[in-house]
N, CA and C of each residue as an Amber inpcrd file, in Angstrom:
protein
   603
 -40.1270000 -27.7330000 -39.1100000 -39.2280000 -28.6310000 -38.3820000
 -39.9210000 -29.9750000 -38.1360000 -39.3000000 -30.7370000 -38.0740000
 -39.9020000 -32.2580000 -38.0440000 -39.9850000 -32.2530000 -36.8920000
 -41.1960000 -33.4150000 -36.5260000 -41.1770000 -33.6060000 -34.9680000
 -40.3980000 -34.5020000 -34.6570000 -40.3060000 -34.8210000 -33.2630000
 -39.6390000 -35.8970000 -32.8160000 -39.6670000 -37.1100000 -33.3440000
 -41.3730000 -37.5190000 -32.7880000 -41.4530000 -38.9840000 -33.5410000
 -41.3270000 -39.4350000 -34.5610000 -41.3480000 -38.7320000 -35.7820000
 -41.6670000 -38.7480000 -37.4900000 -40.2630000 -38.5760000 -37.2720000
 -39.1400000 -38.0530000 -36.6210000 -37.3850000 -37.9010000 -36.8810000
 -37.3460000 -39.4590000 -36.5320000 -37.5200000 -40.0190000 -35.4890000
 -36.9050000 -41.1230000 -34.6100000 -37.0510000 -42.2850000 -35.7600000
 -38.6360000 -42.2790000 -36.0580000 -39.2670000 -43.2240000 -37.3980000
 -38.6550000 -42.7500000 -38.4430000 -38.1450000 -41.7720000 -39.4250000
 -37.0410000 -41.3560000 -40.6440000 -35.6390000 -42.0870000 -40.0210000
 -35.3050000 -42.2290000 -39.0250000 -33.9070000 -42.5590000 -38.6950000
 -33.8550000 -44.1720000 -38.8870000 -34.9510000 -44.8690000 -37.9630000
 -35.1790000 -46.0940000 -37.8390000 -34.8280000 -46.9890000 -38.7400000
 -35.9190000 -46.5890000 -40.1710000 -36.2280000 -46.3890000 -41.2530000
 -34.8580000 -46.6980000 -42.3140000 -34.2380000 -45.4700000 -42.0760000
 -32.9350000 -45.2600000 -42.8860000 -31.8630000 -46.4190000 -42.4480000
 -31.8230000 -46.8650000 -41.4410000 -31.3860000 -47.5910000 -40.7110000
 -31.8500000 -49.1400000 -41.2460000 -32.9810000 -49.1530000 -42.0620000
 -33.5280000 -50.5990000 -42.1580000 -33.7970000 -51.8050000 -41.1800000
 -34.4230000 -50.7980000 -39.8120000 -34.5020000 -51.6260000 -38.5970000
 -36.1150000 -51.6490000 -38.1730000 -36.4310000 -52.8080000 -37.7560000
 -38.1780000 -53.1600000 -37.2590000 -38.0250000 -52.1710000 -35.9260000
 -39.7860000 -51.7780000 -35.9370000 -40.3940000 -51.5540000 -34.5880000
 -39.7320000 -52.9350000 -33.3960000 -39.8400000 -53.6270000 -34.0400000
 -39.4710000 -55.1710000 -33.0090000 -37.8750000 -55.1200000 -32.5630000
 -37.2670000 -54.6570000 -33.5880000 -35.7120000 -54.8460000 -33.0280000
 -35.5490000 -53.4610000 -32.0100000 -36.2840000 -52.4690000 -32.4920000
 -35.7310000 -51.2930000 -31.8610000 -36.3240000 -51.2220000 -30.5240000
 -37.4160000 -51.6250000 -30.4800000 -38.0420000 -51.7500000 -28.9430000
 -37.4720000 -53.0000000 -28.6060000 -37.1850000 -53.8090000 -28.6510000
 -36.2400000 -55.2630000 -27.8940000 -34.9930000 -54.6200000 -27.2670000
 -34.3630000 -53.8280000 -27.8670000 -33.3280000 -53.1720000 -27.7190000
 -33.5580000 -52.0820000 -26.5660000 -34.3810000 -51.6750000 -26.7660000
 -35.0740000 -50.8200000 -25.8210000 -35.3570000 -51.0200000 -24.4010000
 -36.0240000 -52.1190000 -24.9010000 -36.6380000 -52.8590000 -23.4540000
 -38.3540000 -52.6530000 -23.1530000 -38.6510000 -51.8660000 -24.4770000
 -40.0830000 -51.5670000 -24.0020000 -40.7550000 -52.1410000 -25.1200000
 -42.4300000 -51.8720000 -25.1380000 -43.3400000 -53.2040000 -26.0020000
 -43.0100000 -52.3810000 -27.5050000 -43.2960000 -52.6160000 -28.3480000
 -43.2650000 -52.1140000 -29.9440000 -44.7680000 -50.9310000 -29.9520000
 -45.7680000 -51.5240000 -28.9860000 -46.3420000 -50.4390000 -29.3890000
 -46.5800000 -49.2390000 -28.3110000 -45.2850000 -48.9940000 -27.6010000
 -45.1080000 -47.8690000 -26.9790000 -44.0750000 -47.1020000 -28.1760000
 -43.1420000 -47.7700000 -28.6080000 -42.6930000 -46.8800000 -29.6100000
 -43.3860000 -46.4010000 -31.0580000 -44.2840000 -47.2950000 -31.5610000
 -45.2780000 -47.0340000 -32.4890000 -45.9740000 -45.3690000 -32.4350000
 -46.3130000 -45.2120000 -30.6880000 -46.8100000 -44.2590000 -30.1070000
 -45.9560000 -42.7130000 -30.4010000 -45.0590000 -43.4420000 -30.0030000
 -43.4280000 -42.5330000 -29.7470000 -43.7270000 -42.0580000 -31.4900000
 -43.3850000 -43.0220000 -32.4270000 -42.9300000 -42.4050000 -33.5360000
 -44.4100000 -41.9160000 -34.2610000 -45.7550000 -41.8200000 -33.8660000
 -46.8290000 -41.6050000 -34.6760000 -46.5680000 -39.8570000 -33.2660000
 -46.1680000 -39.2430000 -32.6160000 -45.7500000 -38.4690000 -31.8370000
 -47.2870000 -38.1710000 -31.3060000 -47.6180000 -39.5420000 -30.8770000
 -49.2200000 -39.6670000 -29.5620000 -48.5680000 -39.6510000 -28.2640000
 -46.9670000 -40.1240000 -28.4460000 -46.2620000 -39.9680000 -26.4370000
 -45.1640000 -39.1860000 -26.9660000 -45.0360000 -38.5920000 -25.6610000
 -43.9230000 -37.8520000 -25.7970000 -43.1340000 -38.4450000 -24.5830000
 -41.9240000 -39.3220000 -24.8780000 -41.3240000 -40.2160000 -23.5990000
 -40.2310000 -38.8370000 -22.4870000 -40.4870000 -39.6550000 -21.2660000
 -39.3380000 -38.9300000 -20.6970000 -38.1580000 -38.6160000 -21.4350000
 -36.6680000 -38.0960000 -20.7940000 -35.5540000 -38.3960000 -21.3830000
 -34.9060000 -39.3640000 -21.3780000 -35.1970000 -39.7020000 -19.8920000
 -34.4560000 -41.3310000 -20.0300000 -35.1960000 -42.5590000 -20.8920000
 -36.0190000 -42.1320000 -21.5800000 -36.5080000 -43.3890000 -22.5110000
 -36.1560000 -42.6730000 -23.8610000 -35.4480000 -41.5900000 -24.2870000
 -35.0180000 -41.0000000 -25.3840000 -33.5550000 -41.7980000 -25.0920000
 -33.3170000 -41.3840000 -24.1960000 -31.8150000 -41.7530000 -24.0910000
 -31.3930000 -43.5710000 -24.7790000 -32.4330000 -44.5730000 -24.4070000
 -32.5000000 -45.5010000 -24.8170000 -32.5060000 -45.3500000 -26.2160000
 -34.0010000 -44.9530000 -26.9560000 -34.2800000 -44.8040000 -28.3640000
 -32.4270000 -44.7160000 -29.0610000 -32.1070000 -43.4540000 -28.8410000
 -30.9190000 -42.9650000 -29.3910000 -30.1610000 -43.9010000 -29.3380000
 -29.8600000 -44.8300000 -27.8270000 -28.4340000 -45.4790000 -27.8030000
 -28.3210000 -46.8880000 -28.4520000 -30.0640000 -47.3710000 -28.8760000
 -30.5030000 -48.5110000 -29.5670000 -30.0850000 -47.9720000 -31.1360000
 -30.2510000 -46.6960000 -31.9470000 -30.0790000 -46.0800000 -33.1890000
 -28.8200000 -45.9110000 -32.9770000 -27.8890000 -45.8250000 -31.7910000
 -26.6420000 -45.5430000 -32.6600000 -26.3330000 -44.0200000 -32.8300000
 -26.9640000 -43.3080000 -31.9130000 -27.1470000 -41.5250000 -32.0770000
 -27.2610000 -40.9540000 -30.7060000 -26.7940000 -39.5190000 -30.5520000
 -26.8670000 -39.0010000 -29.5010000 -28.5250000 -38.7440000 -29.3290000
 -28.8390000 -38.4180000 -28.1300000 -29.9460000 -37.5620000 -28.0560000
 -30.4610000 -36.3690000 -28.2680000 -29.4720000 -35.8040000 -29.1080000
 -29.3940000 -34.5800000 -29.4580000 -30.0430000 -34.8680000 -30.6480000
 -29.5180000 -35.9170000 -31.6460000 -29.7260000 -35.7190000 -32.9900000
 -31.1890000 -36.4960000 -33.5070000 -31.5550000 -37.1460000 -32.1540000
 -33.0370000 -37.2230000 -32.0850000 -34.1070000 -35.7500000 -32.0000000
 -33.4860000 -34.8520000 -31.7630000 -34.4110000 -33.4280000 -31.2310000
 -33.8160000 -32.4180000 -32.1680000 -32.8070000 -32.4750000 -32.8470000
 -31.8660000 -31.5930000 -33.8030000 -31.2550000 -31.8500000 -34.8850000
 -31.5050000 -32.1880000 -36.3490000 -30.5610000 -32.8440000 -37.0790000
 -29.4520000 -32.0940000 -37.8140000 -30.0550000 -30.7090000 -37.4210000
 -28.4480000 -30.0380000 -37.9610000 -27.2450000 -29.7180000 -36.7660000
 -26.6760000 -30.9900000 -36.4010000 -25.9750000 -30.8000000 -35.5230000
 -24.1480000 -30.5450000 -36.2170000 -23.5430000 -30.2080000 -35.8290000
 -22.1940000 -29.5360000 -35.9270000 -21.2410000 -30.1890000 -34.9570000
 -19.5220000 -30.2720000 -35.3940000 -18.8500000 -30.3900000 -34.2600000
 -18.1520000 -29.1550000 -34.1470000 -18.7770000 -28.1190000 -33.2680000
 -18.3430000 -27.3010000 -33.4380000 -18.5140000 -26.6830000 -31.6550000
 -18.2360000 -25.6830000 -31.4570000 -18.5630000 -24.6730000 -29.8710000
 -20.3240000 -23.8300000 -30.6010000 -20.9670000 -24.3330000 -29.4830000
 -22.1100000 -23.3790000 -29.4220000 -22.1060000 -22.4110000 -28.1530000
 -22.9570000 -21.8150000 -28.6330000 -22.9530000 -20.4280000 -27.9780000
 -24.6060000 -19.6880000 -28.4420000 -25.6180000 -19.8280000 -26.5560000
 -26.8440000 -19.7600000 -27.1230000 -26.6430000 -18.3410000 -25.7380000
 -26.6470000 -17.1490000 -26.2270000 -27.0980000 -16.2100000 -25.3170000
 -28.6700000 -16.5330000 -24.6310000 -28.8780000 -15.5880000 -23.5430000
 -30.0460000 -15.4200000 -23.1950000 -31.0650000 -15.3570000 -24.1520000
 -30.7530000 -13.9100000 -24.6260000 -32.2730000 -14.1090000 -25.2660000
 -32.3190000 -14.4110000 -26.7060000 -31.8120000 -15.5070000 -26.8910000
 -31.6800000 -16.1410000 -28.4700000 -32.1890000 -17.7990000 -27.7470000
 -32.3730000 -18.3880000 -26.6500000 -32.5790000 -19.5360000 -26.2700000
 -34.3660000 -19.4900000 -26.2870000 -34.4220000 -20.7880000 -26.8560000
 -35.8200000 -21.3050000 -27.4470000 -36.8540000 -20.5820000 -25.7040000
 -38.1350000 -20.5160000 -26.5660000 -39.0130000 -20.1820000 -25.1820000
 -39.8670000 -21.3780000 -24.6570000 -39.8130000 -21.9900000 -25.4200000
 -40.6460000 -23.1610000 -25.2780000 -39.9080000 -24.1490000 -24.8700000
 -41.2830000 -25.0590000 -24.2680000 -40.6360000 -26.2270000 -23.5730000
 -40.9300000 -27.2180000 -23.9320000 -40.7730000 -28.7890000 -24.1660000
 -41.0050000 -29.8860000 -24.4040000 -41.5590000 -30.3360000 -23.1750000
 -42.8190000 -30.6410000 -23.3970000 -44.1300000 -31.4270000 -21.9320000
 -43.8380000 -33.1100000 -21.9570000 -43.5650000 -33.6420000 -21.8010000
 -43.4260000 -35.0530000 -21.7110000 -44.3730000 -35.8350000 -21.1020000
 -44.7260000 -37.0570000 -21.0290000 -45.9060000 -37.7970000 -20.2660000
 -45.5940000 -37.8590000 -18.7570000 -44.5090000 -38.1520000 -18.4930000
 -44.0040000 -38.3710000 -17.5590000 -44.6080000 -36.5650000 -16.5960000
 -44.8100000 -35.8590000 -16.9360000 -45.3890000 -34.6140000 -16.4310000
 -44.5920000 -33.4370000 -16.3670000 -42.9480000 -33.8780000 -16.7480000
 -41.8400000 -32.7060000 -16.3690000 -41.9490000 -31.9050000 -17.6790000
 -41.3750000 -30.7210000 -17.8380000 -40.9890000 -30.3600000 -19.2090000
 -39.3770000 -29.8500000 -19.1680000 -38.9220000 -29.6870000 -20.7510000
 -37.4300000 -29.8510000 -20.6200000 -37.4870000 -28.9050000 -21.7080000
 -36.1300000 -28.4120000 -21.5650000 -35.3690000 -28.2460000 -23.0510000
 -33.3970000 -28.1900000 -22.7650000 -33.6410000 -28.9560000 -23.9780000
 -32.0470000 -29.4160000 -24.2910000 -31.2730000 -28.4140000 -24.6210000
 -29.8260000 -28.2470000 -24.4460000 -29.0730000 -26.8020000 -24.2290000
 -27.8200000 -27.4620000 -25.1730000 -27.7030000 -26.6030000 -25.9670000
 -26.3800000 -27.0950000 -26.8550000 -26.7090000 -28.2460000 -27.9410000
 -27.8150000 -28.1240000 -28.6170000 -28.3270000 -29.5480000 -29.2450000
 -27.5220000 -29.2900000 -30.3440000 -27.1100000 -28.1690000 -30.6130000
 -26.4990000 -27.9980000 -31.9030000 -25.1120000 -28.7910000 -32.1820000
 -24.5620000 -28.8440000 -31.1670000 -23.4230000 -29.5600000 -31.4460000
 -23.2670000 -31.1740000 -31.1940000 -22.5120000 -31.9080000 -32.1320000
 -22.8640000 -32.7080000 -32.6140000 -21.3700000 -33.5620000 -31.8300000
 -21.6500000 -34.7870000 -31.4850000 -19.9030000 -35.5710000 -31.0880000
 -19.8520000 -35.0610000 -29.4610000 -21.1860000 -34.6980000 -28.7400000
 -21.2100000 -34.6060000 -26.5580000 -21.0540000 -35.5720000 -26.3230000
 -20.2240000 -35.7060000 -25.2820000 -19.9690000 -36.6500000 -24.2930000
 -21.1260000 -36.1460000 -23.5330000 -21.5320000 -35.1960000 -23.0500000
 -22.6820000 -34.9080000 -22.1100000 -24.1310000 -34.3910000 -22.7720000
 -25.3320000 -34.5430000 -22.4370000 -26.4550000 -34.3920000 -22.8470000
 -26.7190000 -33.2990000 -21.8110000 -26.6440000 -31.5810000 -21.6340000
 -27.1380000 -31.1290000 -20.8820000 -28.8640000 -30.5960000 -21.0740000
 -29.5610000 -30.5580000 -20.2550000 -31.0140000 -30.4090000 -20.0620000
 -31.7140000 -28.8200000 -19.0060000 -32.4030000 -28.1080000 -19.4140000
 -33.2140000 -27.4410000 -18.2270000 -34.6250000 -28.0810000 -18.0250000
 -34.7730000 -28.5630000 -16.4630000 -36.1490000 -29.0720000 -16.4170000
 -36.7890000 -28.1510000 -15.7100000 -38.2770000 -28.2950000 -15.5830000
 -39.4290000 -27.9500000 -15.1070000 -40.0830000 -28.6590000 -14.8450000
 -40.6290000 -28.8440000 -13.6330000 -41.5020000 -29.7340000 -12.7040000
 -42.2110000 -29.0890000 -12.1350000 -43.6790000 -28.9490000 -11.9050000
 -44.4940000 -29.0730000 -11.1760000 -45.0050000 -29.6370000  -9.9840000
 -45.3640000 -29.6620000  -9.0410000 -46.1430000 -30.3920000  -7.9010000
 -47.6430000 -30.8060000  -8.3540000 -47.9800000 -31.9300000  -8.0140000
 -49.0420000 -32.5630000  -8.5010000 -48.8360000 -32.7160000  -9.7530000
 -48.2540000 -32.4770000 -10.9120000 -48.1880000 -32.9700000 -12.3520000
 -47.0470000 -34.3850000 -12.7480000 -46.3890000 -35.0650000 -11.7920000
 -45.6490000 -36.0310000 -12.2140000 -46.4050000 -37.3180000 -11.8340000
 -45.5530000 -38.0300000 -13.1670000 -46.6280000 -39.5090000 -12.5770000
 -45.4220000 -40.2780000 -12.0420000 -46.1560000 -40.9050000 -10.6740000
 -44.9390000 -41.5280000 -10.0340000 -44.3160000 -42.6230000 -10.9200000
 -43.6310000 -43.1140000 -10.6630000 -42.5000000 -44.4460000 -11.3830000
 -41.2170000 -44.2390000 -11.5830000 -40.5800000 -45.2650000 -11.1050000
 -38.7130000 -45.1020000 -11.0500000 -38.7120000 -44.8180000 -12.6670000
 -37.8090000 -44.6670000 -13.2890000 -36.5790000 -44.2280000 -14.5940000
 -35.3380000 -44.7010000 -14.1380000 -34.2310000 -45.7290000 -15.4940000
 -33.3850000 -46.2330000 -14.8700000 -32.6260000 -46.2810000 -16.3130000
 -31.2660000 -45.9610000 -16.7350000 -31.1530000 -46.1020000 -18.0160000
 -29.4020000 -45.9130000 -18.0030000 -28.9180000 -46.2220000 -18.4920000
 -27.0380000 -46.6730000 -18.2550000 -26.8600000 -45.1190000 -18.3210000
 -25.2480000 -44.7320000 -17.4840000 -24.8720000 -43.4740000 -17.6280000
 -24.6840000 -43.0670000 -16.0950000 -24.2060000 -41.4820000 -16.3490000
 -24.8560000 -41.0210000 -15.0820000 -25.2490000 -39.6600000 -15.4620000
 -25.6050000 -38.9910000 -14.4460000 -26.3090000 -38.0110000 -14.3810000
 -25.5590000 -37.0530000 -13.1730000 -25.9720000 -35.6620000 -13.5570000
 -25.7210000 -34.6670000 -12.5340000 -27.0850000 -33.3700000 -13.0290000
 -27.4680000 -32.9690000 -11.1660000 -28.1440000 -32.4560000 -11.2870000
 -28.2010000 -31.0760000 -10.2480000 -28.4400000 -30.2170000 -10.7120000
 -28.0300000 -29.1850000  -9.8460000 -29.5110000 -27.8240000  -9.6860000
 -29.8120000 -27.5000000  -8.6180000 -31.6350000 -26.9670000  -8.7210000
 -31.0770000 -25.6920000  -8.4260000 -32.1200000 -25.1050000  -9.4470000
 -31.7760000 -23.7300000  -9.6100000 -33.1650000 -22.4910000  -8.7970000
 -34.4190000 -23.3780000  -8.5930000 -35.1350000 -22.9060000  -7.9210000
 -36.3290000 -23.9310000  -7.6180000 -36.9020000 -23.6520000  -6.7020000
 -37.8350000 -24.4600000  -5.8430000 -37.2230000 -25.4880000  -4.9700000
 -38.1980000 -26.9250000  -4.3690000 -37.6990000 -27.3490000  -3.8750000
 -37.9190000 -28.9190000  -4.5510000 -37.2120000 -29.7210000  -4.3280000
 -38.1650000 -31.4990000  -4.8180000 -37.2480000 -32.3130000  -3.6940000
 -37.9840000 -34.1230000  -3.7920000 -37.3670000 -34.5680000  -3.4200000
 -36.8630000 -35.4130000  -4.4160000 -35.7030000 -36.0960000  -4.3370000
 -35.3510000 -36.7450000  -5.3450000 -35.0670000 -38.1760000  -4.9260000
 -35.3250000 -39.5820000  -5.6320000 -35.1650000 -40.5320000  -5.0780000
 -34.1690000 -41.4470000  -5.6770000 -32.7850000 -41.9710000  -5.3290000
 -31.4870000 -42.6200000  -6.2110000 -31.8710000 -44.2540000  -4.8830000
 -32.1650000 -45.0290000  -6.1060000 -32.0490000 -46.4590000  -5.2470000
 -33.3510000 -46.3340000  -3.8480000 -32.6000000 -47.0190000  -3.0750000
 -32.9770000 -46.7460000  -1.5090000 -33.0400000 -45.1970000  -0.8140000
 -32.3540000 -44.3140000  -1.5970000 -32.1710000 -43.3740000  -0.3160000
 -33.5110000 -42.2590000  -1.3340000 -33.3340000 -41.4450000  -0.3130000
 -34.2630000 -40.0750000  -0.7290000 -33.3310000 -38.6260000  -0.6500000
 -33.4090000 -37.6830000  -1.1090000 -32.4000000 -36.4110000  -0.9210000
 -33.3830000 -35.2270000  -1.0410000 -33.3520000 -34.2160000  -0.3560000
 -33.7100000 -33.2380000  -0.4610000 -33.2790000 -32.1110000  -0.7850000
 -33.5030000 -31.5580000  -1.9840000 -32.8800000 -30.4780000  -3.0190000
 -33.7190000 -29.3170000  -2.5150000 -32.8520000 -28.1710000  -2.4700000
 -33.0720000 -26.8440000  -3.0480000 -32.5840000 -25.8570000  -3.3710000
 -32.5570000 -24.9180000  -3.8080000 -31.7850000 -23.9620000  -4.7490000
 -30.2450000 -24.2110000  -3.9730000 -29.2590000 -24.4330000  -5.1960000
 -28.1640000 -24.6320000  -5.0510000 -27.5030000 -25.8810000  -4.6100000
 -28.5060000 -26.9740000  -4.7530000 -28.1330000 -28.1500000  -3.5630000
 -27.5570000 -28.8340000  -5.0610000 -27.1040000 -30.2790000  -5.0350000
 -26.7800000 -31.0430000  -6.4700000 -26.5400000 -32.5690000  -5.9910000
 -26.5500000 -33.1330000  -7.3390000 -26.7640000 -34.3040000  -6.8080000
 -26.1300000 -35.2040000  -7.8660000 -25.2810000 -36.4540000  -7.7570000
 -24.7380000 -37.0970000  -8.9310000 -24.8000000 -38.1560000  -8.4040000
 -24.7250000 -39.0910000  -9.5300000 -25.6260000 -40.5610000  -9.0290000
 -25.6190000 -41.4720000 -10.4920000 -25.1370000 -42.4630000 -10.3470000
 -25.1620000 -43.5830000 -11.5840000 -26.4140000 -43.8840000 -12.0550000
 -26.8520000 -43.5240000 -13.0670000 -28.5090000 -43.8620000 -13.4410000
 -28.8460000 -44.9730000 -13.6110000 -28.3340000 -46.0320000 -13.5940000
 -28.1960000 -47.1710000 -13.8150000 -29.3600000 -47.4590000 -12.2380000
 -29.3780000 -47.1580000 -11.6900000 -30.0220000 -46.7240000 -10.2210000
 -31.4770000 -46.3310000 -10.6600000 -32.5510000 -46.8260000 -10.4450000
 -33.7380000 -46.5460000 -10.0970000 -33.6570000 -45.1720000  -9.6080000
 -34.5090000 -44.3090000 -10.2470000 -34.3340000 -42.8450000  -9.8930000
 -35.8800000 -42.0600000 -10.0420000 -36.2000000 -41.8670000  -9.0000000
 -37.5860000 -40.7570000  -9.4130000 -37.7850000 -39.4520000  -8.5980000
 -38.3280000 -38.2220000  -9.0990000 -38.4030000 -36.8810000  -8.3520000
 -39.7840000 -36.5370000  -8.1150000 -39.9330000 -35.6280000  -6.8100000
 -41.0790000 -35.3060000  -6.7030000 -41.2340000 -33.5390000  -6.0850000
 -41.5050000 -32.8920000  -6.9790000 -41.9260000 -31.3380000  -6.7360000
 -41.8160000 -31.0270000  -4.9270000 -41.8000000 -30.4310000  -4.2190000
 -41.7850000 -30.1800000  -2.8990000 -42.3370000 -28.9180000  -3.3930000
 -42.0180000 -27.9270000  -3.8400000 -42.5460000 -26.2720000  -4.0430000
 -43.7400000 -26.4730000  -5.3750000 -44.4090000 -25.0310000  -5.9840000
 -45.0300000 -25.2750000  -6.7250000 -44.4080000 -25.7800000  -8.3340000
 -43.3720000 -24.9980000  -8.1750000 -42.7160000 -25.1020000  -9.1530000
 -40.6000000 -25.5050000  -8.8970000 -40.2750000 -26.3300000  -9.4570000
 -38.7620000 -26.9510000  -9.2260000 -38.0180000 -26.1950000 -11.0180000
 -36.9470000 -25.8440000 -10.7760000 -36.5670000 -25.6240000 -12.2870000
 -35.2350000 -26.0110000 -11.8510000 -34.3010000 -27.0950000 -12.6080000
 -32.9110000 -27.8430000 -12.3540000 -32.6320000 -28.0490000 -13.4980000
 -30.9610000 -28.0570000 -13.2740000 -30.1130000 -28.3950000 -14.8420000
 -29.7770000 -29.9500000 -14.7760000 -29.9940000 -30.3190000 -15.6810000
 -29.5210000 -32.0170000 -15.2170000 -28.5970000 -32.1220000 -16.5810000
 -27.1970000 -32.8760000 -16.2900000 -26.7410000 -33.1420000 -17.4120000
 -26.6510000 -34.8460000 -17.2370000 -26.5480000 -35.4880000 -18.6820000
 -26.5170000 -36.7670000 -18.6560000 -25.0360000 -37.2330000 -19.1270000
 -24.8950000 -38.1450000 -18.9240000 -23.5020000 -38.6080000 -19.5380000
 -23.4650000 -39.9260000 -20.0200000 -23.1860000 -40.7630000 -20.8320000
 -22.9770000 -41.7620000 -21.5030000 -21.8440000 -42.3630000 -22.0710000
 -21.0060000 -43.4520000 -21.5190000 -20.0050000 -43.3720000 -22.1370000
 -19.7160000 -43.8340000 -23.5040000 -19.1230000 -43.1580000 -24.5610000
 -19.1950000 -43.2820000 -26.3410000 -19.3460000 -44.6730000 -26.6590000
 -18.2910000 -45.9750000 -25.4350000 -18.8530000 -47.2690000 -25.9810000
 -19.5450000 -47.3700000 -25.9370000 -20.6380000 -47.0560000 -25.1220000
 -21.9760000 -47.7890000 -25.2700000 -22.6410000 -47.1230000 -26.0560000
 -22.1230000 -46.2890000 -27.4180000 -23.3850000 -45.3600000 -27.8350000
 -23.0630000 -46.0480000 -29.4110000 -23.1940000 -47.2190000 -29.8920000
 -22.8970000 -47.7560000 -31.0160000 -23.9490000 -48.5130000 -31.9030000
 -24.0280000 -48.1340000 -32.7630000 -25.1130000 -48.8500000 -33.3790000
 -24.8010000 -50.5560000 -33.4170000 -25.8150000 -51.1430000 -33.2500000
 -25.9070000 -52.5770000 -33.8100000 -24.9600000 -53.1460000 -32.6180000
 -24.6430000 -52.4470000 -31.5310000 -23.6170000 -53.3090000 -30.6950000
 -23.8020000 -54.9050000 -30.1650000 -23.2920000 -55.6600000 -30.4410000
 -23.5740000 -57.2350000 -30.2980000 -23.5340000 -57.0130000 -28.2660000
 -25.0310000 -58.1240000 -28.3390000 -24.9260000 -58.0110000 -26.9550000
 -26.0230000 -56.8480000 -26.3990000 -25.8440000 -55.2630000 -26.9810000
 -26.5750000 -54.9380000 -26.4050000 -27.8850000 -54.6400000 -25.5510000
 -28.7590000 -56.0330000 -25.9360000 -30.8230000 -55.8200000 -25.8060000
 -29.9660000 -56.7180000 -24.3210000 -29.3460000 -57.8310000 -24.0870000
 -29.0590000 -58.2810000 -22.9150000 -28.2160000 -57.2570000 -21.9350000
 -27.5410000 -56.6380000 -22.5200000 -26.9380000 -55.1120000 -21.7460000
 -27.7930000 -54.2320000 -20.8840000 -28.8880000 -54.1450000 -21.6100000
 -29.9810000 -52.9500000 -20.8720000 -31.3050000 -53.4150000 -20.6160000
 -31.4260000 -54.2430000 -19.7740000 -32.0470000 -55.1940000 -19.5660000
 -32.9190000 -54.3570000 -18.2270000 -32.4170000 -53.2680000 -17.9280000
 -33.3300000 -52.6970000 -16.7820000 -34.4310000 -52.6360000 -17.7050000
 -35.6170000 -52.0740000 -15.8480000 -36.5170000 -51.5950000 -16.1800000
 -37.0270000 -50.8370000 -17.2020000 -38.4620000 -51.4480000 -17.9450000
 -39.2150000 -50.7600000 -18.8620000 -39.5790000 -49.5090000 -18.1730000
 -39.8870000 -48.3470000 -19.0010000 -40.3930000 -47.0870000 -18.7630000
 -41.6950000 -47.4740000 -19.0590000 -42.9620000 -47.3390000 -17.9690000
 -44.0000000 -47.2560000 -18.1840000 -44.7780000 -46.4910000 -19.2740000
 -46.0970000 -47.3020000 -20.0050000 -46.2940000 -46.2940000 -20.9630000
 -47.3590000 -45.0480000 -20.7970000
């Protein structure tokens, strides 16, 4: 299976687009994505979410290329065991990558206490998030919220957003959402569109 970065760089590529346009678009330097596509970083999601919406692709088909428009259906014990570690310190895995044409990006995370590196994440869309065990705090804008099993939380990502472990271990479903206009390749306008904050490298 291909990795991430060597997929993102084959797509780019096929695409006939610079390190320079795709990180402008991005919002981050060329050689954080250099990083990204030689797979030396492994970015949060919300800096995937960018990659993808600069290519013109879900985030799915950054992590999956045999995607389908079809109904998936991943029982228990047929779902991957492994997790994707990210820099950012969380680990994830994506649920339904197989299908191809989501309006929603759903996610299972894993967080740790003491393993995240602080810094907001801010990226168009929104988000919903719902904790399935432990505790964190979570931070949208100005305010702070305190999650735990069963608590949830929805919030325009567009919003400065960062979490922090409270228990040893936090495990939450977060789904993302994006709306299809903005998910277009080559959209005129767009590098002035997403003009938030860079994701630290």
């Amino acid at each position: 299976m291909m990795k991430l970065g060597t997929h993102i760089r084959v797509l780019r590529r096929g695409q006939g687009r610079s390190l320079r346009e795709i990180s402008g678009v991005c919002g981050f330097t060329e050689s954080l994505l250099s990083k990204i596509e030689t797979n030396r970083v492994l970015p949060p999601v919300a800096t995937l979410t960018r990659i993808a919406r600069a290519l013109g692709v879900e985030v799915s088909a950054l992590l999956d290329a045999d995607m389908r428009p079809q109904t998936v259906h991943t029982a228990a014990g047929a779902a991957p065991r492994t997790l994707v570690a990210t820099t950012k310190g969380y680990q994830f895995r994506m649920l339904a990558s197989g299908r191809a044409g989501k309006l929603m990006e759903p996610y299972l995370f894993v967080a740790r206490r003491g393993r995240i590196t602080p810094g907001p994440l801010q990226h168009r869309g929104e988000e919903f998030l719902y904790v399935l065990q432990g505790r964190m705090k979570y931070r949208v804008g100005d305010l702070e919220y305190r999650l735990g099993p069963g608590d949830s939380l929805y919030f325009n990502s567009a919003e400065e957003h960062d979490m922090t472990p409270l228990s040893a271990k936090v495990v939450y479903l977060g789904i993302f959402a994006d709306p299809p206009a903005l998910v277009e390749p080559h959209r005129k306008g767009l590098k002035n569109a997403d003009s938030d904050r860079a994701p630290q490298e």
